[in-house]
N, C-alpha and C positions, 0 to 999 in steps of 0.2 A: 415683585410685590410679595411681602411674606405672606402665608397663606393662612386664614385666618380657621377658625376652629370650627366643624361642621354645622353647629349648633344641635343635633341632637341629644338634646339632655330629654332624658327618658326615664322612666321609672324603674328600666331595667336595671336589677341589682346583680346580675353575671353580664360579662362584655359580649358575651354569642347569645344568648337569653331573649327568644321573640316574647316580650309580654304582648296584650291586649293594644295596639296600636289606634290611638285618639283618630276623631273625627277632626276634619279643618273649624275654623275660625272665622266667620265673614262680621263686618262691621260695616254700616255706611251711616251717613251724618249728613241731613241740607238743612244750613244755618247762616243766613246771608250776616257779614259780620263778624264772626266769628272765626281762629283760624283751623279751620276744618283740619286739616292736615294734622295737624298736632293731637285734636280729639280725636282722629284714628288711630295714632299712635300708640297714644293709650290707651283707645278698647280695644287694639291686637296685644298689646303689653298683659291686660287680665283675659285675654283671649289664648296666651300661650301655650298651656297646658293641651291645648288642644290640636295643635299641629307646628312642630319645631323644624320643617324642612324648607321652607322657604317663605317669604313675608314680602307684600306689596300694596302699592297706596296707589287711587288714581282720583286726580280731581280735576273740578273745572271752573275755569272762571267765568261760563258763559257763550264764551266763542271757541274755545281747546280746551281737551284730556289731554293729561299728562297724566304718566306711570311712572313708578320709582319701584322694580322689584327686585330682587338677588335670592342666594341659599343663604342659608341661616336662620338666626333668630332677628326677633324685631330688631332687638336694641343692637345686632351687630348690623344687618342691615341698614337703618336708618343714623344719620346723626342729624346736629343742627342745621346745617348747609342744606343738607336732603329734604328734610322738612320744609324750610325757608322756601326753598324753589317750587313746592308744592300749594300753589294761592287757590284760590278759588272761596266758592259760598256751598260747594257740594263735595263729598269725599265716599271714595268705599274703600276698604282693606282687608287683606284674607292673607291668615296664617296657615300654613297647609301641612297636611300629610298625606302622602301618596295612598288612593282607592282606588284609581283606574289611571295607568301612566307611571313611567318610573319618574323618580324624585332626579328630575332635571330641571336647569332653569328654563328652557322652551317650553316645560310644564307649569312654573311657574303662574300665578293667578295675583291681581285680576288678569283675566285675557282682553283683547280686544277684536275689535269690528267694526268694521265701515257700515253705515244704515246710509239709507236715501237722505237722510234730512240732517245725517253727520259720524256722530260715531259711537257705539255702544262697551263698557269696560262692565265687568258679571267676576262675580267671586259666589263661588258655589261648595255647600257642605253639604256631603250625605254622597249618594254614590247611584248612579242609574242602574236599572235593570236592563234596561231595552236597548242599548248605545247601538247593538248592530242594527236592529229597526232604524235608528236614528240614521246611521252611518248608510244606510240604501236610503232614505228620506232626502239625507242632504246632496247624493251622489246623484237622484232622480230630478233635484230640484234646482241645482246649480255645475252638474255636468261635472266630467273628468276632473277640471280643470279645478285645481286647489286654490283657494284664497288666505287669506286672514294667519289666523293662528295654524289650523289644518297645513299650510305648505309652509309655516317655519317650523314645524316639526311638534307637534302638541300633539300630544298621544292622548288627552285626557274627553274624557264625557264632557266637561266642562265646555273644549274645544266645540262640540256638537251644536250645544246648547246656546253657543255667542252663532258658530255658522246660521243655525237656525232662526235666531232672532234678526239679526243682522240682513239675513238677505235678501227680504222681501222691496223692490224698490216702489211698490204701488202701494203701500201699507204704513202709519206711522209705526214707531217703535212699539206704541202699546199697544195697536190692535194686532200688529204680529204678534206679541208675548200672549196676549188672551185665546190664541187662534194656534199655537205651540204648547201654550204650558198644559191645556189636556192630555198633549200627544207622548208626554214625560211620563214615564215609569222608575218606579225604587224609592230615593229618598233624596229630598231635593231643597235645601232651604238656600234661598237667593238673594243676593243684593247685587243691583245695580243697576246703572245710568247712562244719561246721555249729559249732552249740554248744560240740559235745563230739571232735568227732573231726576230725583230717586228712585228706585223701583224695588220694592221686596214681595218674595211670593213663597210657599212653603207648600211641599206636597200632599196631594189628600189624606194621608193616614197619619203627618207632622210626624215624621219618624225620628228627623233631630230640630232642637227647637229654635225658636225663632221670634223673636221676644220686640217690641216698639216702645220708646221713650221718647219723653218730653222734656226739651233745652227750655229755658229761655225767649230763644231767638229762633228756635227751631224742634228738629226731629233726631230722632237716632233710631236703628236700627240695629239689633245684634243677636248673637247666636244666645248671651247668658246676661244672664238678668245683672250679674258682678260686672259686667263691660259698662252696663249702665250706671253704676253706682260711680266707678273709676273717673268717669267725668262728668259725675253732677247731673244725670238726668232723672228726670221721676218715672218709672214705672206705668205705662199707661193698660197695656196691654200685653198679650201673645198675639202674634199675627195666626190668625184659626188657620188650619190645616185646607187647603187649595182655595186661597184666601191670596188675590193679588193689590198691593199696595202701590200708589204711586203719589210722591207729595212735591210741590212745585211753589211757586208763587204765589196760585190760587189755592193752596191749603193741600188736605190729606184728603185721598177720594181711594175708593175700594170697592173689587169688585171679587164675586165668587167665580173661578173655574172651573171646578170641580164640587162635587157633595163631599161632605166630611164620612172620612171613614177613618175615624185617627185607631192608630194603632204606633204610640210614640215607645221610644226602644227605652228598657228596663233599666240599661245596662247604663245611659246615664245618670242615674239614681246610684249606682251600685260603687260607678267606678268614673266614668269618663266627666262628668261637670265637677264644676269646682262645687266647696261644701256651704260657701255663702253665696249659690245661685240657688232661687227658685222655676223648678218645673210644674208647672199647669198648678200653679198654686200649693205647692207642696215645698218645701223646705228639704234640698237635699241632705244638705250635716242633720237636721231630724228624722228625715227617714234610713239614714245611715246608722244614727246611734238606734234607732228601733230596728233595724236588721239584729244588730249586735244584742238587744234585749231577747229579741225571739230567737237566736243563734243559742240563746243560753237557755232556753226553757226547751229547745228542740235537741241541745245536745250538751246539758249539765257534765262539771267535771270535777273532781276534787284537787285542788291546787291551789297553792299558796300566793300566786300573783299572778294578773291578766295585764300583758304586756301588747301593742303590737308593731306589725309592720310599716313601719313610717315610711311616707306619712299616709298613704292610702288606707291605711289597717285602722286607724287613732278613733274614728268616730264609732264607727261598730265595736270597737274597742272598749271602749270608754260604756258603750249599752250594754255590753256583754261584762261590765264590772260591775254595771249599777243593780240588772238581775241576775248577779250569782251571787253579789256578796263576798267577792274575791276582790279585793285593794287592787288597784290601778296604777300601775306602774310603768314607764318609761324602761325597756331595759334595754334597747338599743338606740344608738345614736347615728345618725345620715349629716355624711357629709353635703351641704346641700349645692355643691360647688365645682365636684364631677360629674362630669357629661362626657360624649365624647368629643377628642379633638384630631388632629392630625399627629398629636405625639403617642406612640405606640408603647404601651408599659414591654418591661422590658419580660424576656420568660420566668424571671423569678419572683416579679410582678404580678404575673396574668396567673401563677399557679396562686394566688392569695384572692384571685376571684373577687369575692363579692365581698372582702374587706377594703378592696378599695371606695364602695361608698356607704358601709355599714360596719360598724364596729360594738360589740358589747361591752356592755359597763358589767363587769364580774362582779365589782361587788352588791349589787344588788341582784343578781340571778343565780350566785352560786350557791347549791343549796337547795334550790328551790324550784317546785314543781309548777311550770309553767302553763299558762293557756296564753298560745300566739296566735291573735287575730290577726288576718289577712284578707284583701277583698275578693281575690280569683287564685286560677289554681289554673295556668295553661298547661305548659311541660311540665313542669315539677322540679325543674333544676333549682331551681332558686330556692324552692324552698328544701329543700333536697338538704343542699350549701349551707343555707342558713340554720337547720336544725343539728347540723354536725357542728357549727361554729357555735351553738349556743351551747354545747354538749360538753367541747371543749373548753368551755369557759366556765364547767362547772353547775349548769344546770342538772337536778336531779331527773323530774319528768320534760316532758316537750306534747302538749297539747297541741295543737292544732286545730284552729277553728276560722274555718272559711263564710264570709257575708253572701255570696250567693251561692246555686247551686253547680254542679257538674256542666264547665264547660264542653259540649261535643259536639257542635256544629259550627260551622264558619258563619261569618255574617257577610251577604252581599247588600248592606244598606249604610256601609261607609266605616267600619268596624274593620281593619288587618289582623286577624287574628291567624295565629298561626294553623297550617295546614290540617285538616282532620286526620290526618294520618299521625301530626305530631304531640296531638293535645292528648294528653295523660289519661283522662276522664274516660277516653273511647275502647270500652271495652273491658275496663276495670272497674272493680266495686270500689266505696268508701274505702273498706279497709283492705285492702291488696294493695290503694294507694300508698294509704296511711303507712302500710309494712315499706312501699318501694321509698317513701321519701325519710325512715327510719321514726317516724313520730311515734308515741306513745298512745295514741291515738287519734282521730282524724274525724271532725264532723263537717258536714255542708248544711247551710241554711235550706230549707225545704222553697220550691219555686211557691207554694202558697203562703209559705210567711215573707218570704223577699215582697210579691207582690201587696198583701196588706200593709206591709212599713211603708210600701208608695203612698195609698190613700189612694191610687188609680183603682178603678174596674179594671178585672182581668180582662175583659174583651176588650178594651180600650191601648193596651201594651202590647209590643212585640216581645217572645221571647224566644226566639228563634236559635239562640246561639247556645239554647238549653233546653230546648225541647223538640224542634226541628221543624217546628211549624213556622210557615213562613209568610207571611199577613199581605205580602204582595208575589203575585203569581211571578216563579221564576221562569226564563227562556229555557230553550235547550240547554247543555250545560255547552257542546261546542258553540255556544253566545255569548257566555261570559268568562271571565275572567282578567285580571290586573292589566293584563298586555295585550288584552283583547284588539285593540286599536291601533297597535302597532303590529298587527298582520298582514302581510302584503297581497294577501289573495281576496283580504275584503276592497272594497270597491271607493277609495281612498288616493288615489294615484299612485304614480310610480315612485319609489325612492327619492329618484329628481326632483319632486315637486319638494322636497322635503322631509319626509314622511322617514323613521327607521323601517329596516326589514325585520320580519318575524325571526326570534329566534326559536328554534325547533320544538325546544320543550314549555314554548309560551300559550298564552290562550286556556279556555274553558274545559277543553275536551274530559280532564280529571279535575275539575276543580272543589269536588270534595273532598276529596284524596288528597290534590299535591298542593302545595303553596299558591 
């Protein structure tokens, strides 16, 4: 079989370039009638953006779950045939990127699990804190002996979260979830089912969103309000933050878990939701272009055209032209069509960098003293790259103007951000940067004008990955980390059971520090 293209198409514009890595994707649908399967399709399809490493669907007709998952993206994953075989009146589906677990198919989501009354599939975004707590909870509760997802080798939190719900055999499905989902720490928005019922829940402080629509014929469920729009459903609600949903035959019934203590992350405002989703009633493309307004009143510049970096840069962009009074301009073009695949550019290729998905139109920049809006600033390669290619193409100045502030801390709430040892920001001023990446100069949006362009209350946002405050209490650090779960000395079984072995430099012990 030819082997088909990784599907990560990423926003990285260098081929070694860790940007800002997306949160997953969850989608679920009960709509008797209707072909469920196909409406997941398409709310993973405007769900993409948010996780390109692997993609799965599982529905039920009442009496069997069925799963369809692989690597990839939706649309290589899924075709006609895959769909068609996918019947039912109830669906869920989750587009992933790796937060806890490497990007394998055994990782792959939904997951599944056997319950007393049949069988439970969970597609989970956001990223746990406590997974080791979890991992002696489930080791305490159901012995050595691996079951489910845990003994085919699922390294992820996710895996926890299905053992956990799944095991109880004196318990339905939902009064386990209400008698578990307390016990959950970090960032946790959920969908999913059994048989007969829906189920979505969202962690106390709604750290990633988690949003309820109205079909027709039914419900939906999803991460962004655009999932909903994709196929036709009305906007009812956010599912509130430790807020459990379950909808069936007898309608939609909800109950609380937890007290709200929301603390929802900035950072999808800034960078991770698409620009026609709404969060907790705010407009992100309007709070994007008013980043770019107060980017310009916090750091004015004299130049002749405000350009940015497509397409993440465009809305702050666009704000940052309307309050300086600098003309709006397009001066680079994205190719929107590479990603990566299994073909390897050759070396005289890979020395052209970040021309393979960015190219300048000279003659509108030659000449001319630029301001380039951008949304983040991890390592600095990229823009590094891009300020020497705009330079050669005949730019006079090269501004630089960044929508949020000074990335310097990692995020353990579903965010891959590159290591604190590797992000630019740690340790250097604006302008030391500004000198290392050759700009003319270099401004960041201040964290008190990012958070007014929300419309949130500051005490109501995380912003941890810029200020270092962290809104949910962290474990030890040898508790967390990516591969935490795939250590063999935690309490998970042996190899055999399925399970990989630690490799050496895996785990929390540095995980401010390393990757």
């Amino acid at each position: 079989m030819a082997p088909r293209g990784d599907g990560l198409l990423t926003h990285d514009l260098l081929p070694d370039e860790k940007g800002p890595q997306d949160a997953c994707g969850v989608f679920g649908v009960w709509a008797p009638g209707e072909e469920v399967a196909k409406l997941t399709y398409f709310g993973l399809y405007a769900l993409q953006h948010r996780g390109q490493e692997s993609a799965g669907i599982a529905t039920s007709n009442g009496e069997q779950l069925l799963v369809y998952k692989d690597m990839g993206l939706v649309s290589q994953v899924f075709d006609e045939t895959a769909l068609n075989a996918l019947t039912g009146h109830l669906a869920i589906g989750h587009a992933r990127y790796s937060t806890t677990g490497g990007s394998t198919w055994e990782n792959a989501q939904p997951t599944l699990g056997a319950t007393a009354a049949g069988t439970i599939a969970l597609g989970h975004n956001g990223n746990l804190t406590n997974s080791a707590e979890l991992v002696d909870l489930v080791a305490e509760r159901y012995g050595a002996q691996r079951r489910g997802e845990l003994a085919r080798g699922n390294t992820t939190d996710t895996a926890l979260i299905t053992a956990l719900l799944a095991g109880d055999p004196d318990h339905t499905l939902e009064a386990t979830a209400l008698e578990v989902l307390p016990r959950l720490r970090g960032a946790f928005s959920l969908v999913f089912m059994d048989e007969h019922t829906l189920y979505a829940a969202r962690d106390p402080q709604g750290v990633r969103p988690l949003v309820l629509g109205r079909l027709e014929r039914g419900w939906v469920v999803a991460s962004e309000t655009s999932a909903l729009d994709i196929v036709g459903a009305s906007f009812v609600r956010e599912v509130e933050p430790g807020e459990f949903v379950a909808i069936d035959a007898d309608g939609l019934r909800t109950q609380r878990f937890a007290p709200v203590d929301r603390a929802g992350c900035v950072f999808e405002y800034v960078y991770l939701a698409r620009p026609d989703t709404t969060i907790a009633g705010r407009s992100v493309h309007a709070a994007r272009v008013e980043m770019g307004r107060r980017l310009a009143q916090e750091h004015p510049a004299e130049a002749d055209l405000v350009i940015p970096v497509p397409e993440s840069g465009t809305p702050a962009a666009v704000g940052y032209a309307a309050a300086s009074g600098i003309p709006f301009g397009q001066g680079l073009t994205k190719n929107a069509y590479v990603g990566r695949t299994f073909i390897q550019p050759s070396q005289t290729l890979r020395q052209l960098g970040i021309r393979l998905k960015l190219n300048p139109l000279r003659e509108v920049i030659r000449g001319k003293r630029l301001v380039v809006v951008d949304d983040s600033i991890v390592r600095g390669n990229t823009q590094r790259a891009l300020i020497r290619m705009l330079r050669e193409a005949g730019a006079a100045e090269v501004h630089v103007r960044i929508s949020s502030p000074p990335v310097k801390w990692p995020c353990f709430y579903g965010i891959d951000f590159a290591s604190r040892a590797e992000l630019i920001a740690n340790g250097l001023s604006a302008d030391e940067i500004g000198a290392s990446l050759g700009a003319d100069s270099l401004g960041y949006i201040s964290q008190e004008g990012m958070i007014e362009a929300t419309e949130q209350p500051a005490s109501q946002l995380c912003t941890a990955c810029f200020s270092g405050q962290y809104p949910i209490e962290l474990p030890p650090e040898s508790r967390l980390g990516k591969h935490l779960l795939e250590q063999n000395e935690l309490p998970l079984g042996a190899p055999e059971d399925g399970l990989s072995t630690l490799l050496s430099t895996s785990g929390g012990a540095t995980a401010l520090e390393q990757p």
